[in-house]
N, C-alpha and C positions, 0 to 999 in steps of 0.2 A: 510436497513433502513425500518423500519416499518410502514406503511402510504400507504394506499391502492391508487393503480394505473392500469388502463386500456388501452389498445391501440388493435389496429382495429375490427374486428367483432367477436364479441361473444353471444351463444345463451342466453336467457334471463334467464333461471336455468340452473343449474350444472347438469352434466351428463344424459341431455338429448339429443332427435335426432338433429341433428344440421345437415344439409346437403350442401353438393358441388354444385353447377351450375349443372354437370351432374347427381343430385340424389343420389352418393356415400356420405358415412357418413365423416366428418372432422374426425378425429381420438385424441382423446383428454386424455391428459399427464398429471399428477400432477407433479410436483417440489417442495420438498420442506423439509425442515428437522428436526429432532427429531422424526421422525417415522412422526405420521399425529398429534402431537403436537405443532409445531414450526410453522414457518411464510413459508407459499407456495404459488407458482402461476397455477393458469391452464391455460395450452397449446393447443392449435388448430392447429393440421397440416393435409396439404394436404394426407401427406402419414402418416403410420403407421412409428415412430419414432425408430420404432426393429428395422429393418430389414437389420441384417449383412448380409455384403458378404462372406469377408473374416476376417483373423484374424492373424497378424504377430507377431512374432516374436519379444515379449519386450527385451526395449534397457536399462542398469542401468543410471538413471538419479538422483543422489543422489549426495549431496557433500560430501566430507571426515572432517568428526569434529574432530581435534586434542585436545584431550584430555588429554595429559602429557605435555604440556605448565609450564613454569613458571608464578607463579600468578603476574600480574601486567598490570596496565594500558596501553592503545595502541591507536593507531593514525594510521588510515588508509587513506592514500592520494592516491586518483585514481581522479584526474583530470586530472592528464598526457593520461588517457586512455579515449583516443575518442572514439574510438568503442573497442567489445567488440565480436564481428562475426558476423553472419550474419542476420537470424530473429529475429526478440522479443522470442522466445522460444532456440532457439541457443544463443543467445547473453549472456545469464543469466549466472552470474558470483557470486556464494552466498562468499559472506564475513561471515556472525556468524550464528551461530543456536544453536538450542535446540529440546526437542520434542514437544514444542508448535509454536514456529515462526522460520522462516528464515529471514534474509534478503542480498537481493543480488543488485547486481550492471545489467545493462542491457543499453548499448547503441549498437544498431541494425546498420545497414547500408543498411539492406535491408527495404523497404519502406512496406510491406504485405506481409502477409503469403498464401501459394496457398496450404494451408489445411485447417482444425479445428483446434479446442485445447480448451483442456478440464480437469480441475483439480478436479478429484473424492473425493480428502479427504482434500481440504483447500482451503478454500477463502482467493484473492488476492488482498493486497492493493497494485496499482500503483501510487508514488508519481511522476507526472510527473515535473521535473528539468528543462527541455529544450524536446523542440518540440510539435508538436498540430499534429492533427489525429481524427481520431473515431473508438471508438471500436463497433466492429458489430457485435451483439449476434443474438439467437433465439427472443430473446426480445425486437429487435430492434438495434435502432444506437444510441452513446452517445458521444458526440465532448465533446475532452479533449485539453487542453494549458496549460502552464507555469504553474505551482500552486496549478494545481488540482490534489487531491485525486481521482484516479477508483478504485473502489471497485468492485469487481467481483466475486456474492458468487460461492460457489463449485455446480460443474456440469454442472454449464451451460455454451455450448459450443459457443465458440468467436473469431474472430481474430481482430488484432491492426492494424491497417492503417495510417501511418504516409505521412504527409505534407514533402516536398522537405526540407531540413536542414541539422543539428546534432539530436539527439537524447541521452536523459540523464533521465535516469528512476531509480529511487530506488522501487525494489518490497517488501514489506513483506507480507510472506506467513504466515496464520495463520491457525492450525489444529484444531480450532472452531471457529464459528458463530464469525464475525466482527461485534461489535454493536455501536450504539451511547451509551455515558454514562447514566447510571441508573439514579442517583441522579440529570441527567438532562431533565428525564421523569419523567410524571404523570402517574398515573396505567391506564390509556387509552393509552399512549405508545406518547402522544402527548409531544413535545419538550417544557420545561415551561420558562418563561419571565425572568431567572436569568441565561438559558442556555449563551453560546456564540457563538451559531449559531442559526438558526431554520428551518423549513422545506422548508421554500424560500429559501435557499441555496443550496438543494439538487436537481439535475440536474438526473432527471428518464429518462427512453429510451424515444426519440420523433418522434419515425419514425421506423417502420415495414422495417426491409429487408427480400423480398421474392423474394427468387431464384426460376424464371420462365425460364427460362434459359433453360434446360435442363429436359424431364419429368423423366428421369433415367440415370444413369452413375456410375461412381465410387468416391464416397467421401471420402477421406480419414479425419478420426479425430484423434485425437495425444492426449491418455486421461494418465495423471500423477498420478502413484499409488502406493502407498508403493514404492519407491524409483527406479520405474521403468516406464517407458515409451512406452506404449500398441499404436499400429496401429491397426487403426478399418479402413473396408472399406466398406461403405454403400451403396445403392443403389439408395437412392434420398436424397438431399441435408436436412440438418438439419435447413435450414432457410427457411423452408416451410411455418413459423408459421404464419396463417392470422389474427391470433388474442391472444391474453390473459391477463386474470387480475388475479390480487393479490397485494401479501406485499412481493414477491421474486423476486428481481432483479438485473441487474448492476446500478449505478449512478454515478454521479460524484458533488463534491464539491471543491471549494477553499480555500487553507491557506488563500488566502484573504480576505475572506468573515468569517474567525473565528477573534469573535470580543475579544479582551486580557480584564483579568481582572487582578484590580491593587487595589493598597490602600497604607495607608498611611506608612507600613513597607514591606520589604522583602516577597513575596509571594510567596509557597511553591508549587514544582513544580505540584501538581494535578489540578493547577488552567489553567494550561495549554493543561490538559486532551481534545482527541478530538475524540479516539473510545477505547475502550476496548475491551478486547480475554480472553479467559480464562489463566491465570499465564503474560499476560502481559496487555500494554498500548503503547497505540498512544498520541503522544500529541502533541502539534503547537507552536511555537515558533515566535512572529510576532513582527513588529513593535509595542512598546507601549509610553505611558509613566512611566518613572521610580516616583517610593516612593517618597512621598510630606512629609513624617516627617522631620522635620530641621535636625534633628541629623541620618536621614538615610543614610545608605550603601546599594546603588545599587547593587552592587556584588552580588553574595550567597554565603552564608557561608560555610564552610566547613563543612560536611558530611558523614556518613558512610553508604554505602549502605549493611545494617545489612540484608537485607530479599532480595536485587532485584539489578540485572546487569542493567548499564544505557549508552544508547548509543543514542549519537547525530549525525546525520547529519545535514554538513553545508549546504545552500542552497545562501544565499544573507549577505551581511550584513559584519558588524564589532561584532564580537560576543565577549562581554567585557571582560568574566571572562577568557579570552583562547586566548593564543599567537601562532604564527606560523602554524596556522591551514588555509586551500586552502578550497574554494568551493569544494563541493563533498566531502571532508573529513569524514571520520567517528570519535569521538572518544569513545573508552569502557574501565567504569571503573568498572571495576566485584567486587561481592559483596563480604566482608574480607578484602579491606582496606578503608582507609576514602580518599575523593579528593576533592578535592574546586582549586579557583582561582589561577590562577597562578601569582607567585611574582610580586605585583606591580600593580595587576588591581586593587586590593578591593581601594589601596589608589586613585585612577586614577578614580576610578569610582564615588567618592563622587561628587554631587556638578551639577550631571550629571542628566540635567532632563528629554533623552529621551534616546530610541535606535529603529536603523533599523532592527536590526537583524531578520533573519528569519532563521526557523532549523526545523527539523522533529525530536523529540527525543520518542525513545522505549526502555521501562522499563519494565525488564523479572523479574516474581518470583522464577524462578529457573536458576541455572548459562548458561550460553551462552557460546560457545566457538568457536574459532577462526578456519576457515575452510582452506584447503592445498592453495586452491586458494586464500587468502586473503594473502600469506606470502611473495608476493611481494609487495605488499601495505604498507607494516610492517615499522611504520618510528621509527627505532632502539632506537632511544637517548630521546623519549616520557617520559618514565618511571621517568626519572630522570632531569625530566622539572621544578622540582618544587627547584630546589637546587637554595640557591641566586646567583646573576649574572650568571646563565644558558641563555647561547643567542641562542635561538631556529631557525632552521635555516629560513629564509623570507618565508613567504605565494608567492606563485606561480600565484598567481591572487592579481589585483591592487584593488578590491574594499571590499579584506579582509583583507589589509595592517592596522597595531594595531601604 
């Protein structure tokens, strides 16, 4: 999010002396990316931010994309799956990808990580489902709940600290910059008055975590690279930071806080846009009110996704156009055939002048495919949901009963 932001001490020009309590130099970091083009922050740490120890022995941490699938729509149901192992980095379970996004499933049991973790080549949207926490970067701390979007660009090292509960997190991973939408900035990069959110909604680090703790030891950080997972072990903690400013950071915002636009017909789904990547889209699905034309169809029409794969997850709600689908469902309709509502909402849906519904839906430009780990998820009889009197089996949760 680009919108300049500060927290704790920093000297009053760029890369000058800047000094410690005992007269040694802060040692100060650029972050940031496109080379020295793109949006970065600068870093102030106690120590020198190099300094490996050691260096282990990467582990492959990639998912397997099955690619000789038969083409056809699919329904992934992992509500049954409470957890999913043990940290927020172990627990990650990817459903679909491409070479521009992932997305995976991730419910932890374990409440913190007693490492780092660091993704070199993609910035992480966390939609968090269930559970509250804060994440703690070099940048600070960010408290997350029910709703919100983390965004957590690449490189900078974090871990997730979850609240006593369940935990239910959908990640997508993106291999460029996560942005707010264009056409919802001004060429000063300021959020304009037709957006559906704005910069009040976007939750920056509020608080410096500085590990005084220990003035050396062994840290270990867990940095995700080309489909491999690198142990670093450093010498003094990476949240030394006692200060820095810019436009590169973690934040957080809420599906609840993105305000729906509507009118008086069927509105198409970019109006629902709420970050963009390069070859796909993020977009929010919330409570609104449905079409005021007298002769409107709430529903959406039927569809051909000609250029782009489209995958919803459920989050809350009675979602109209879609039968037999559970909270946490995924479903993906790849692009080469067309799909719209299933038999009997469009007529069901007239007349209808609101909905609860809430959904995170990600629209790829290039095809998406379905990973080894998703093929228990796989709800067989999806494909052929749309035949008349097909009675899809019940939603497994009561407050997405159709």
């Amino acid at each position: 999010m680009a919108f300049y932001h500060r927290l704790g001490q920093i000297p009053r020009k760029r890369h000058t002396q800047f000094r410690q309590p005992d007269g040694s130099l802060y040692s100060e970091q650029l972050v940031g990316t496109l080379g020295f083009h793109g949006v970065s922050s600068l870093l102030y740490h106690k120590h020198p931010p190099t300094e490996i120890r050691t260096v282990g022995q990467p582990e492959p941490f990639a998912p397997k994309l099955l690619k000789d699938r038969p083409l056809e729509p699919a329904h992934l149901r992992t509500l049954a799956q409470t957890t999913t192992g043990g940290d927020y980095l172990q627990a990650r379970q990817t459903m679909l990808g491409n070479a521009d996004v992932t997305l995976s499933i991730c419910n932890p049991t374990e409440r913190r990580m007693d490492y780092y973790y660091k993704n070199a080549l993609a910035d992480e949207v966390i939609f968090v489902h269930e559970g509250r926490g804060e994440l703690w970067s070099q940048l600070g701390k960010v408290q997350f709940e029910p709703g919100d979007y983390v965004i957590i660009p690449r490189t900078i090292i974090h871990q997730l600290h979850f609240e006593e509960g369940p935990v239910r997190l959908l990640i997508i991973e993106s291999f460029s910059p996560v942005e707010t939408c264009r056409r919802y900035r001004n060429h000063f990069g300021q959020l304009l008055e037709h957006s559906p959110y704005c910069e009040r909604d976007i939750r920056p680090p509020h608080e410096l975590v500085t590990d005084d703790e220990r003035e050396s030891g062994e840290y270990v950080v867990k940095i995700k690279k080309d489909g491999l997972l690198h142990t670093l072990t450093y010498g003094h903690s990476p949240f030394d930071v006692v200060g820095w400013d810019g436009y590169f950071y973690p934040y957080a915002t809420s599906i609840h806080d993105f305000e729906p636009i509507t009118g008086r017909l069927h509105q198409p789904p970019p109006v629902h846009q709420h970050f963009e990547g390069h070859n796909f889209v993020i977009c929010s699905f919330v409570p609104r009110l449905f079409d005021y034309h007298p002769l409107s169809i709430p529903a959406p029409y039927n569809h051909s996704n000609v250029d782009s794969d489209e995958v919803l997850y459920y989050v809350a709600g009675n979602f109209m156009s879609r039968k037999g689908v559970d909270l946490a469902s995924f479903t993906w309709h790849p692009s080469g055939i067309p799909h719209g509502p299933h038999p009997g909402t469009v007529e069901a849906s007239i007349g209808k002048k609101e909905t609860h519904e809430l959904a995170v839906m990600v629209d790829t430009f290039r095809p998406l495919y379905l990973t080894e780990a998703a093929l228990p998820y796989v709800d067989g009889r999806y494909p052929m949901s749309w035949q008349p009197g097909f009675v899809p089996d019940p939603p497994r949760s009561a407050d997405m009963m159709d």
